[in-house]
C-alpha positions in Angstrom: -19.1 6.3 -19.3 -23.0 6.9 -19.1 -24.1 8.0 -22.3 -26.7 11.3 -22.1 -30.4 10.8 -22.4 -33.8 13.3 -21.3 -35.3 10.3 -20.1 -37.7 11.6 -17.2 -38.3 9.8 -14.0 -41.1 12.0 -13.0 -43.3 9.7 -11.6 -45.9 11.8 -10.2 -47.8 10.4 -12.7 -48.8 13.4 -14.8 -50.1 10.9 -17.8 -52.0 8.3 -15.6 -53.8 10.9 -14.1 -54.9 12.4 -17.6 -53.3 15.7 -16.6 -51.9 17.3 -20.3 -48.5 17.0 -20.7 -46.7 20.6 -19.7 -43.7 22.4 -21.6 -40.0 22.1 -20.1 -38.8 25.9 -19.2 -37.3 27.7 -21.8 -34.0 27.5 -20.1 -33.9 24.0 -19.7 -32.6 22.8 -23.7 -29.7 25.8 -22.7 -28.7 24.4 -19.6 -28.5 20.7 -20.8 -26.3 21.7 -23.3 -23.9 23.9 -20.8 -23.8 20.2 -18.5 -23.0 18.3 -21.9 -20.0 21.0 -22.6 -18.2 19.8 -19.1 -14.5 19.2 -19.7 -14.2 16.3 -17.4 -10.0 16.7 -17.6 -11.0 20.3 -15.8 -13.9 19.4 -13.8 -13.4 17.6 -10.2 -16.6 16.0 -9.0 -17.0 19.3 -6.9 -16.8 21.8 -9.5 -19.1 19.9 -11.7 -21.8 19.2 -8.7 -21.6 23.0 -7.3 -22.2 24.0 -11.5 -25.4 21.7 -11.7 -26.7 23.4 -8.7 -26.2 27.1 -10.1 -28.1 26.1 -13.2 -30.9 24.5 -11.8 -31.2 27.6 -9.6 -31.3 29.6 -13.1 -33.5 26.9 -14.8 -36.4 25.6 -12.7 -38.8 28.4 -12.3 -39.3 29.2 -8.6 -36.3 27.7 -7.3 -34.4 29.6 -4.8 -32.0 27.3 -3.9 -30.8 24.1 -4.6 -28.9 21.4 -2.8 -27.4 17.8 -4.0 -26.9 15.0 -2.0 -24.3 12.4 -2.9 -24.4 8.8 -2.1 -21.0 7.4 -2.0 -20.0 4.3 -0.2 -23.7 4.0 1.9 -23.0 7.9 3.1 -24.8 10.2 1.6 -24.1 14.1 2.6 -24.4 17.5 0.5 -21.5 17.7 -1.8 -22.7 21.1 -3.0 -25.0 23.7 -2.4 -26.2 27.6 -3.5 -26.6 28.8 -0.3 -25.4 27.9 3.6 -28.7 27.9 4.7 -29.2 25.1 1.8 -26.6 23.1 3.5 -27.9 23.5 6.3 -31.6 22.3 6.1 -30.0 19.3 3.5 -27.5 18.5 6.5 -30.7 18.4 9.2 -32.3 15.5 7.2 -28.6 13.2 7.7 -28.8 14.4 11.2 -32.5 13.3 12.1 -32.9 10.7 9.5 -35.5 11.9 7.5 -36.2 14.2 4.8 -37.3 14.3 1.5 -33.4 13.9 -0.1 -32.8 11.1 1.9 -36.3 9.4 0.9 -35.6 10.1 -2.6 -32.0 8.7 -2.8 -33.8 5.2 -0.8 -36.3 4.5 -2.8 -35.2 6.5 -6.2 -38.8 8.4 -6.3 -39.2 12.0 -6.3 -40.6 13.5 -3.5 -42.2 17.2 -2.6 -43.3 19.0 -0.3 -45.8 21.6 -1.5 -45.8 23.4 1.8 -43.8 23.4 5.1 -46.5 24.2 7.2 -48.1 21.0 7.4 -46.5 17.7 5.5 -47.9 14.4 7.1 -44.4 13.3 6.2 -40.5 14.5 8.0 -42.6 17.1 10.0 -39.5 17.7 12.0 -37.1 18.5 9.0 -40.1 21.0 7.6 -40.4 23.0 10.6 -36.3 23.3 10.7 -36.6 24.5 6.9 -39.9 26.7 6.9 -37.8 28.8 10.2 -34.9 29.3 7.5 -37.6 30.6 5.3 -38.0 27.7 2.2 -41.7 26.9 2.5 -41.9 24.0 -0.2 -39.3 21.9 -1.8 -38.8 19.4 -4.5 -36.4 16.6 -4.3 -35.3 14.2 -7.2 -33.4 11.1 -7.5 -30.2 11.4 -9.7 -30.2 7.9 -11.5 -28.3 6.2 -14.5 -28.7 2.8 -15.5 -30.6 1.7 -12.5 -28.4 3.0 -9.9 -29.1 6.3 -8.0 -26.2 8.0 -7.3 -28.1 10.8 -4.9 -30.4 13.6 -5.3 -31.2 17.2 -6.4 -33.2 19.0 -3.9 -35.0 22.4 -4.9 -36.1 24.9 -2.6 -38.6 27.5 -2.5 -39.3 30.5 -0.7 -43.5 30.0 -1.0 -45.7 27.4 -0.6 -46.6 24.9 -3.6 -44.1 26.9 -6.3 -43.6 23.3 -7.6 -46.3 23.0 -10.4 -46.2 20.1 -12.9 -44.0 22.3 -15.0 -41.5 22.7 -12.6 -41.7 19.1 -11.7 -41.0 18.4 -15.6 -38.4 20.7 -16.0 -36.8 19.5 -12.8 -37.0 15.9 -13.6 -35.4 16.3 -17.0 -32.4 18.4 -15.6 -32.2 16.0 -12.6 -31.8 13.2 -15.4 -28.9 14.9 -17.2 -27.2 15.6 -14.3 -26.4 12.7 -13.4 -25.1 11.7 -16.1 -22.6 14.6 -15.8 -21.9 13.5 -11.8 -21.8 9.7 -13.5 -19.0 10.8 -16.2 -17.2 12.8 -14.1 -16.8 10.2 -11.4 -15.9 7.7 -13.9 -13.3 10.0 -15.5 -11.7 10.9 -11.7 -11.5 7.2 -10.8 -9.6 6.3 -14.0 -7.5 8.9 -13.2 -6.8 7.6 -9.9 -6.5 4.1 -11.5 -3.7 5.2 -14.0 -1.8 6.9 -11.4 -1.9 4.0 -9.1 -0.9 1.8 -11.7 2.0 4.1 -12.9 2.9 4.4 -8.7 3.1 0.3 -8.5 5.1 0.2 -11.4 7.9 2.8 -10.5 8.1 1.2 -7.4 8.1 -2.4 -8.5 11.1 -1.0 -11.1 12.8 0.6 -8.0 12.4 -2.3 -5.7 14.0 -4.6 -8.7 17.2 -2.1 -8.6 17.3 -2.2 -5.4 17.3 -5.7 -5.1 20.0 -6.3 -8.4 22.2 -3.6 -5.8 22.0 -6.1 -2.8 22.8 -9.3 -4.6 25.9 -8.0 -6.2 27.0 -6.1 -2.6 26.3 -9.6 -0.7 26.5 -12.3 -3.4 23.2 -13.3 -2.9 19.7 -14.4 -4.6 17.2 -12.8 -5.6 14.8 -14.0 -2.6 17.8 -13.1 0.1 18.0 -9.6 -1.4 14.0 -9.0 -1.3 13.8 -10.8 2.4 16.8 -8.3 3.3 14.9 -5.2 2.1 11.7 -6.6 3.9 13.5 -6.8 7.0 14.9 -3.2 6.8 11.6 -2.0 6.0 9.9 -3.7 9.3 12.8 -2.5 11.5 12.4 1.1 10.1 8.6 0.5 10.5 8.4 2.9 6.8 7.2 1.1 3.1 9.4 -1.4 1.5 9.4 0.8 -1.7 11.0 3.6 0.7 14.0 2.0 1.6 14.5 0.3 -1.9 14.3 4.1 -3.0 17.1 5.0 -0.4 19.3 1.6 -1.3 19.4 2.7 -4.5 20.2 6.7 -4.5 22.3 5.3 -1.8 24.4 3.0 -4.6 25.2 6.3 -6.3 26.8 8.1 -3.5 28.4 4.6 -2.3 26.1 4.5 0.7 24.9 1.4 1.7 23.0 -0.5 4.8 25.0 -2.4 6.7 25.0 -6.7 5.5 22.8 -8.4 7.5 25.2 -10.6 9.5 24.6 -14.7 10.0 
């Protein structure tokens, strides 16, 4: 699993430019530790995006909404969100193509727009969102290790409420959060795996039964009992494992398929 760090990736530059270096909100130390206290056996990925969102609504001053865009097999779409209306300005951007989320989770930059009214860039997304009300918005790449796994779009309801602080305190958050989306992901797909695993095996120990049934029933081998179960299984058009299950609760009540005849 990813392992936690307040690495920042803003990269608007605020040392370069000789700009002093601003304090995180006071929040911010309170709400990485709440995203470090996830209980990833009681956490889906859902729960845990839909808590990031509430706290960065409570920690990034300004903020009046907040939206995350997943990336998951070359899809990316809004897996949670503080409002409809933040779904629906996050969902416009998949729609059309363009947006500041989308942008960010490309190129794994953060991208703002200080006001609605008249961004050079995605001017057909920022007309969509001023009409809903959010007049600027801030949108970070959600990154561990290199990979960006989506992004955390803030919303405002005035123009240029995203100050360096807010960038800073946005950027660190963003940062931690995914590594809660990266742990939690990992955790759910070893779930998955184990159960998988422990499926295969019960149905490789029931297809084996199964098997052991036919050979005694029609004095066979071991490849004429598996090639009679595969045969039952294409003519009933259902999974192998299915029909070994059925052979074999069959056995107990003395309920067998018919022998294949030569």
């Amino acid at each position: 699993m990813a392992t936690a760090g307040f690495e920042t990736r803003n990269r608007l530059t605020r040392h370069q430019s000789g700009q002093p270096v601003t304090e995180p909100a006071d929040g911010l130390y309170d709400a990485i530790a709440d995203l470090s206290r996830i209980l990833l056996a009681e956490e889906s990925v859902e729960t845990t995006l839909q808590r990031v969102a509430d706290l960065a609504t409570r920690t990034v001053p300004n903020c009046a909404g907040v939206g995350i865009t997943v990336l998951e097999r070359g899809r990316t779409e809004t897996r949670a969100a503080t409002s409809g209306i933040v779904f629906e300005v996050d969902s416009y951007q998949y729609e059309i193509d363009e947006g500041p989320c989308l942008t960010a989770v490309r190129d794994g930059q953060p991208h703002a727009v200080p006001d609605m009214a008249g961004p050079e860039a995605w001017p057909r997304w920022a007309k969509y969102t001023a009409a809903r009300k959010f007049l600027s918005s801030l949108s970070l790449p959600m990154t561990v290790r290199d990979e960006t796994l989506g992004a955390l779009n803030l919303y405002a309801k005035t123009p240029h409420a995203f100050g360096s602080a807010e960038h800073e305190t946005a950027s660190m958050f963003a940062a931690q959060a995914a590594v809660a989306l990266a742990n939690v992901r990992t955790y759910v797909a070893s779930v998955e795996l184990g159960r998988q695993l422990q499926e295969a095996l019960v149905s490789r120990a029931v297809i084996e039964q199964a098997k052991g049934i036919l050979m005694v029933r029609d004095q066979c081998d071991d490849d004429t009992a598996f090639e009679t179960l595969r045969v039952l299984s294409q003519r009933a058009n259902r999974k192998l494992r299915e029909i070994a299950r059925e052979i074999v609760e069959g056995a107990k009540t003395g309920i067998l398929p018919p022998a294949e005849e030569d």
